[in-house]
N, C-alpha and C positions, 0 to 999 in steps of 0.2 A: 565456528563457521562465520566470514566475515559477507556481511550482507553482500556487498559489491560481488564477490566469488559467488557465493548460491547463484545469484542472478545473472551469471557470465550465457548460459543458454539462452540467452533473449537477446543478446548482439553488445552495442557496447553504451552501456550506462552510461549516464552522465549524472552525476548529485553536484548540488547547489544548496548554499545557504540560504535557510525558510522559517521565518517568525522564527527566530531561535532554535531549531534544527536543522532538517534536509530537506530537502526534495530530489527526485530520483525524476529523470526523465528517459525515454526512448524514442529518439528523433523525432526530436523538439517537444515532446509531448510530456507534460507534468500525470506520471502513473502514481506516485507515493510520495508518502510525509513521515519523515522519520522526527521523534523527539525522545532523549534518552533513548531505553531500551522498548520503546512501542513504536509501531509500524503500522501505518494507515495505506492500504490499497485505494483509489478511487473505484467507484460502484455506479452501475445501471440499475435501470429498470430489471434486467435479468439478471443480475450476481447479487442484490441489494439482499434479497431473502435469506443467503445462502450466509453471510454477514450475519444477519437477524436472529436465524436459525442458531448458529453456535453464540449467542449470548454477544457479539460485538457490539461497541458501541460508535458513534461517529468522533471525528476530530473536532475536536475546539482547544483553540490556544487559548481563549480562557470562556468563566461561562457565558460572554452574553456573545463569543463570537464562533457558532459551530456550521464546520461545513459539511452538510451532510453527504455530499459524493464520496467524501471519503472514510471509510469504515476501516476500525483496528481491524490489522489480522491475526485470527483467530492462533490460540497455542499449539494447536493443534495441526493445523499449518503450517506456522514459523519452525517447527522442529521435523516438517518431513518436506528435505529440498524439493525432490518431485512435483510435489505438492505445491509449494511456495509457488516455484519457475510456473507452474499454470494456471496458479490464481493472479499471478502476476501479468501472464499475458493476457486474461482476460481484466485486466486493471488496465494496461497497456491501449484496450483497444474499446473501454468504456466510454458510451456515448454520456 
């Protein structure tokens, strides 16, 4: 399954090159950070737990530079599209 396709449900992506990976955006809005094969969603106050809870950790391109809005997404996730598309709209639309 190629990222871009799972994510076709949420309108039309746009990925851009980020600290040596991706960034994925949804009019104009930066939702994920792709590097290799891990995928970072940005997170609130409300979906930050939910991150937490399945063992995620935040993104950092290296260690002293981590940004914590954005949490890996879970395995658990990444392997069920459903799932993905609605963690992703709610990445999409994190304050």
């Amino acid at each position: 399954m190629r990222l871009l396709d799972a994510l076709a449900p949420l309108g039309e992506v746009e990925d851009r090159p980020h600290l040596g990976g991706w960034a994925l955006y949804l009019g104009g809005r930066m939702f994920a950070l792709i590097q290799g094969e891990s995928i970072w969603f940005r997170t609130d106050e409300e979906t930050l737990m939910d991150y937490r809870r399945l063992g995620s950790s935040p993104f950092a391109s290296n260690p002293a530079m981590e940004l914590g809005s954005f949490y890996e997404v879970p395995s658990t996730v990444r392997d069920d599209q459903f799932e993905l598309v609605a963690w992703a709209k709610r990445a999409v639309t994190a304050e």
